[in-house]
N, C-alpha and C positions, 0 to 999 in steps of 0.2 A: 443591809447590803443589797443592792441591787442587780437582781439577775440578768443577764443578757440574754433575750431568746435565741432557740438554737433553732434560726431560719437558715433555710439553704436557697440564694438567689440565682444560683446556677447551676446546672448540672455538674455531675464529677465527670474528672479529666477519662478514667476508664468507660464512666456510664460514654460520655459523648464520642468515644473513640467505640466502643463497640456498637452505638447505632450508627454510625459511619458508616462501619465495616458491614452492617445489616442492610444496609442503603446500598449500599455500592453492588455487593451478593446477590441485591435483587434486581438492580440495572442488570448485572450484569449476562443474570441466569434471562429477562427478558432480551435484550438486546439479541444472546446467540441463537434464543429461540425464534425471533424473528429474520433475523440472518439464513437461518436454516432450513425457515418453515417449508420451501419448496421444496431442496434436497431431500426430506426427510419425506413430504409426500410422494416424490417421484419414486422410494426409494423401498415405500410402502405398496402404491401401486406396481410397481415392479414385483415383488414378492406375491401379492394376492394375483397377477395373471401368471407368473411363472406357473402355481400352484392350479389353476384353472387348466391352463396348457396341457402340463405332463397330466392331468387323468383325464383330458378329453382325447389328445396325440396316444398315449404309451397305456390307457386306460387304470393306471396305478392310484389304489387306493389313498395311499397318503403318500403322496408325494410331497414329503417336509423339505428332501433338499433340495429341491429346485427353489423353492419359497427361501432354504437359507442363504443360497449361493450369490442370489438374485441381488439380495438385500445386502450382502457383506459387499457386491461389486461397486454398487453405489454409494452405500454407505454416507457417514457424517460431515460437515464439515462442505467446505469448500469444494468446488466439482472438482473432479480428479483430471488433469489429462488424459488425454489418450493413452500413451505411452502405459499410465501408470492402469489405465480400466483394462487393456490390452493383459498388462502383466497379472495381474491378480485373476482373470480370468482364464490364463493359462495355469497359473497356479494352484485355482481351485483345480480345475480339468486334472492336473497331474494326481494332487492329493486323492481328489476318490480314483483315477485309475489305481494307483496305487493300491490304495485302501482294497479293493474291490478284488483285486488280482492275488494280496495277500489274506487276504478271506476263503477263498477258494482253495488256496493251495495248503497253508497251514491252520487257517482257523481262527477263532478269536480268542481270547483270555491272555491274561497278566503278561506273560513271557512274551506273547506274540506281539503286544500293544508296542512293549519296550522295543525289539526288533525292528517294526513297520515303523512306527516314530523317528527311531537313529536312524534306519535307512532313508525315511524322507526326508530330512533333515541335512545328511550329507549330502543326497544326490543335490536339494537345491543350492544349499552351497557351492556344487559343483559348477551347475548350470548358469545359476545366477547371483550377483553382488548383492543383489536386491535383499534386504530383510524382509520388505512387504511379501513378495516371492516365497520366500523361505515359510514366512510364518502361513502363508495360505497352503502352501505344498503340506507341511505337516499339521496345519490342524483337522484340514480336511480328511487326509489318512484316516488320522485319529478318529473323526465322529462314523467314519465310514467301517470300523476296528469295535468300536461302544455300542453301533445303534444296532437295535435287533430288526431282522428281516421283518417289514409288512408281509401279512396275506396277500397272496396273489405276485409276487415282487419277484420276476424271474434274475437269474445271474445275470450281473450285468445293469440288471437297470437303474439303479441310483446315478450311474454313471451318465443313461439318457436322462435322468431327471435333473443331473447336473448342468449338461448339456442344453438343456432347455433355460435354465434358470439364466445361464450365461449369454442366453440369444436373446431373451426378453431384456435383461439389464441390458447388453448392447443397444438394443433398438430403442429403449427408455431413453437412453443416458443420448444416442444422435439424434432424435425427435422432439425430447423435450426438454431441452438442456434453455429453453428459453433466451431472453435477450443476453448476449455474452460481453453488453455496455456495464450491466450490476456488478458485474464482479470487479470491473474497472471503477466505476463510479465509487460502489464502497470502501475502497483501498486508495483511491484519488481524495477521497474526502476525509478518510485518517490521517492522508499523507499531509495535507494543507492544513486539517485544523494545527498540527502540532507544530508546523510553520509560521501557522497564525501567531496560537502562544506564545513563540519566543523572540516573535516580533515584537509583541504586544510589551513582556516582561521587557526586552530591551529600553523599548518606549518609556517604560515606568523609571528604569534605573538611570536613562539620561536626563530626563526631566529631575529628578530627586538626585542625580550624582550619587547613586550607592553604589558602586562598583561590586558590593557584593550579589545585589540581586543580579548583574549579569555576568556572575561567576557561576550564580546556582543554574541561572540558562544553560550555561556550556556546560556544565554538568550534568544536566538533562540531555542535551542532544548529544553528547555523546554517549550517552545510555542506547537511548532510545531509537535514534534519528535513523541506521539503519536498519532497525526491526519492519518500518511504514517502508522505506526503499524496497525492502526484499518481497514484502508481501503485495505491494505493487507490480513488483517484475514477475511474483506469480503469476498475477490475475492477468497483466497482458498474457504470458504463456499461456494460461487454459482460454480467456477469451479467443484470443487467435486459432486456437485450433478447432474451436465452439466454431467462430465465423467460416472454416474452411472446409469442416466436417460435418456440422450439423444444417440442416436444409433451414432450418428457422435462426439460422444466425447470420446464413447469406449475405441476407438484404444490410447485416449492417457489419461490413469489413469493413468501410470506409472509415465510418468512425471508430472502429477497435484500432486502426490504424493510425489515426489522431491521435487519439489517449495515447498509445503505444510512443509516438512521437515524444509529445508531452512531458513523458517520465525523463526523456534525455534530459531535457534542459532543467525541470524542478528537479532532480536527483542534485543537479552540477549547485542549484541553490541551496539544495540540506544543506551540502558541502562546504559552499560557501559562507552558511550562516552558522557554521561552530568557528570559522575564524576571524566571521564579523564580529562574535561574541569576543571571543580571545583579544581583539585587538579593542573592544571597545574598553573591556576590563585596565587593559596595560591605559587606554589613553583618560581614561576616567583617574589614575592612579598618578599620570603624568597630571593633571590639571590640577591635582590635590579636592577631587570633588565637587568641582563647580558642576551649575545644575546648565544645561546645554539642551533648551526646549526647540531651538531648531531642529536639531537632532531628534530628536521626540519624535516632532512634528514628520521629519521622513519616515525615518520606521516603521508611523501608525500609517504612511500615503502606501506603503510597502506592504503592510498590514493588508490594506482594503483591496488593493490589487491584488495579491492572493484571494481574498475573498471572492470576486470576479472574476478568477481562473475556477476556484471552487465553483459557482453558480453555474458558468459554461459548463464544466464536465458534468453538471448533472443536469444539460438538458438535450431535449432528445433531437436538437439541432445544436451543434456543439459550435459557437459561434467566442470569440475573442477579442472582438470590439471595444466591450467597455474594457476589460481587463487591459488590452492596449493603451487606452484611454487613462486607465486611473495609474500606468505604466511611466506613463507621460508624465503625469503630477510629481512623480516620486522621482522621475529622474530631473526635474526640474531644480529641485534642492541639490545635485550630486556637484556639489564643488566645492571645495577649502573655502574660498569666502563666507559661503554660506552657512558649513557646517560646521564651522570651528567656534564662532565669535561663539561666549556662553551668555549666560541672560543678563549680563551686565553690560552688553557689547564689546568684552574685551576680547582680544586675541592672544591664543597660549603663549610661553613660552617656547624657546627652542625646542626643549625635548616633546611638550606636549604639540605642538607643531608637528612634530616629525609621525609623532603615534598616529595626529589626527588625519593627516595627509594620508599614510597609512588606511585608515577606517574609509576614507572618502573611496580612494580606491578599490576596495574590497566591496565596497557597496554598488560602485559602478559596475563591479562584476557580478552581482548578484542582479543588476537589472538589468544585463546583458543577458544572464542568463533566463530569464524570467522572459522575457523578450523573444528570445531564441525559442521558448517552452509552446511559446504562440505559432510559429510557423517560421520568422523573422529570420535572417541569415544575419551573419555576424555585421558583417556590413551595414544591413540595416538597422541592426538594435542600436549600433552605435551613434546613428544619426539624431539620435532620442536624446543623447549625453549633452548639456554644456563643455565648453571648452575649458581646457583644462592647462590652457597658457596661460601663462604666472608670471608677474615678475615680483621679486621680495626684497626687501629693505629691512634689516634687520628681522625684526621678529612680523612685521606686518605682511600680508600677500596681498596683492589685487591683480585683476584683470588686466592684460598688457593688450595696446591694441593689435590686431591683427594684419601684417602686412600681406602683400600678396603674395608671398613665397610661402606664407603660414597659410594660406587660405587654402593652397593648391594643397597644401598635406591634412588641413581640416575645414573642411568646407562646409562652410553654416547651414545646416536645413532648414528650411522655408518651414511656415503654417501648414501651406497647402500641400507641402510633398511627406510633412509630417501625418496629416491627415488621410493623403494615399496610403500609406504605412499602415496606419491604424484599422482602415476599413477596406484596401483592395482583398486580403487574402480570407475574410470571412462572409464579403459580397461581392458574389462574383460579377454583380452587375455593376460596380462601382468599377472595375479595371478598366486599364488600358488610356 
């Protein structure tokens, strides 16, 4: 009898799922450390001059908390607004007075610790909603309750060496808070790629007719779609106040002001694109699967304009041009005629008719909205659209011609006034 060798030509399902999982752990541990690598040197420098300060200012041997206070203000992550450096800096301040006042008066050990912790603890509750608040008012206490007096450390001074820590992270945090476009750009660029994707997956599911793959979209974006929204309306919140507050972000409100624009109209497209999904699924379902490469073919024109809103926001003239441009292409497809017939040239039935009509228009709204994301007022993103006058004969649609009763309510835009559109509002030399 003949043996069969026991080859293994491909990895096992767990082996290749846990080098995934190894791959992904290390994207993703690089990606935050690069993300951060500023905040965390700003945040370091802050701490080593606090710590230089309070013993050349207060002459204090170890002055550790001012090096800690420094460092917790600025801390990880994403820069903080104002508001929130404001609060935690009043927080720490309270904490070691606290700490400092009940040191003096009752002392330190066990009993005391629990007292001065509850106490700090209610008053911030009192004071403020804040947990961030809360937990600086009493952890501070705390270490101010734990740490034993330095040599040389009169009453009172951890409180100045507090106080110092808290004036250096301020002047860090307005000085060096650098361009306050990054924190836009990185959050512009999460937001679009994951627009891209479910363009993309659409593309795939009308070309191939799976109505499943653009069930798993909608189920994705409605996951996901508003986690990129909110962390985008963070970054305009701290860029704005970077641009308003910090002397090196000055020069660039205008463009935090863009972006900031911008997110109105790509927000109103997430939106848009979980009920592009929802109706593409119903009209995929309507047609019993036929494959619909026009349809594709928009999606992907949909696709690459996004990409072009992508590229402008990450340059350091934030210009809209092509993005209008490739705006144009995609709305060029936005009509029943167009996007109905499937790759046989046939025209749905009624109900798939009704779905697809449907989709047509929900698409015109998404490149309305895309359009608007540019500068464009409603008015004019509409000029972009094919006409959308129809006359139908049973199950077939076409084009009706235009009288001039119709003209006066949609009035055909020219090459060249389309071309105004596209280039007057990111060259200023082209107006007028």
């Amino acid at each position: 009898m003949n043996r069969i060798p026991l080859t293994t030509t491909a990895p096992l399902p767990v082996v290749e799922r846990a080098r995934g999982a190894v791959r992904d752990w290390l994207r993703g541990g690089a990606d935050r450390g690069r993300n951060d690598a500023l905040t965390i040197a700003r945040a370091a420098l802050a701490a080593g001059l606090a710590y230089l300060a309070s013993g050349l200012i207060w002459g204090h041997e170890f002055p550790f908390f001012s090096s800690i206070v420094a460092f917790v203000i600025i801390g990880f992550g994403i820069e903080k607004k104002m508001r929130k450096v404001v609060e935690m800096a009043g927080g720490v301040m309270l904490g070691v007075l606290l700490g400092e006042l009940a040191r003096q008066v009752i002392g330190s050990g066990p009993w005391q610790i629990f007292i001065v912790v509850f106490c700090a603890g209610m008053l911030a509750r009192f004071l403020d909603s804040s947990g961030l608040f809360g937990f600086q008012v009493t952890i501070q206490s705390l270490l101010v309750m734990i740490m034993p007096v330095t040599p040389g450390m009169s009453p009172g001074g951890r409180a100045l060496d507090a106080l110092t820590g808290v004036t250096v992270a301020l002047l860090i945090h307005l000085l060096l808070s650098g361009n306050p476009r990054r924190l836009q750009t990185r959050a512009a660029q999460s937001f679009y790629r994951e627009l891209e994707d479910a363009l993309v997956s659409l593309a795939l599911s009308a070309r191939t007719g799976d109505r499943g793959v653009a069930g798993a979209t909608l189920r994705t974006l409605r996951d996901v779609s508003q986690k990129y929204t909110d962390e985008w309306r963070l970054a305009n919140d701290v860029a704005n106040e970077m641009a308003t507050f910090s002397p090196s972000g000055l020069r660039h409100a205008e463009d935090v002001g863009r972006i900031q624009h911008l997110l109105v109209g790509s927000d109103r497209a997430m939106r848009n694109m979980r009920m592009i999904a929802r109706r593409q699924v119903e009209f995929l379902e309507a047609v019993r699967g036929d494959a619909h490469s026009t349809l594709a073919d928009a999606l992907l024109a949909a696709r690459d304009a996004v990409q072009e809103l992508r590229v402008a926001v990450s340059h350091e003239e934030v210009d809209f041009t092509d993005a209008r441009r490739q705006l144009r292409l995609f709305c060029s497809y936005l009509s029943p005629e167009m996007l109905l017939r499937n790759d046989e040239g046939l025209r749905p039935g009624r109900a798939g008719h009704f779905e697809g009509v449907t989709l047509t228009v929900q698409l015109r709204s998404l490149a309305i909205d895309l359009l608007q994301a540019t500068g464009l007022t409603s008015v004019e993103a509409k000029r972009f659209l094919p006409s959308l006058v129809i006359a139908s004969d049973g199950d077939a649609i076409g084009p009706r011609p235009m009288t001039v009763e119709m003209k006066a309510v949609e009035p055909p835009a020219t090459t060249e006034a389309l071309e105004l559109l596209i280039a007057d509002r990111s060259d200023p030399d082209r107006r007028g």
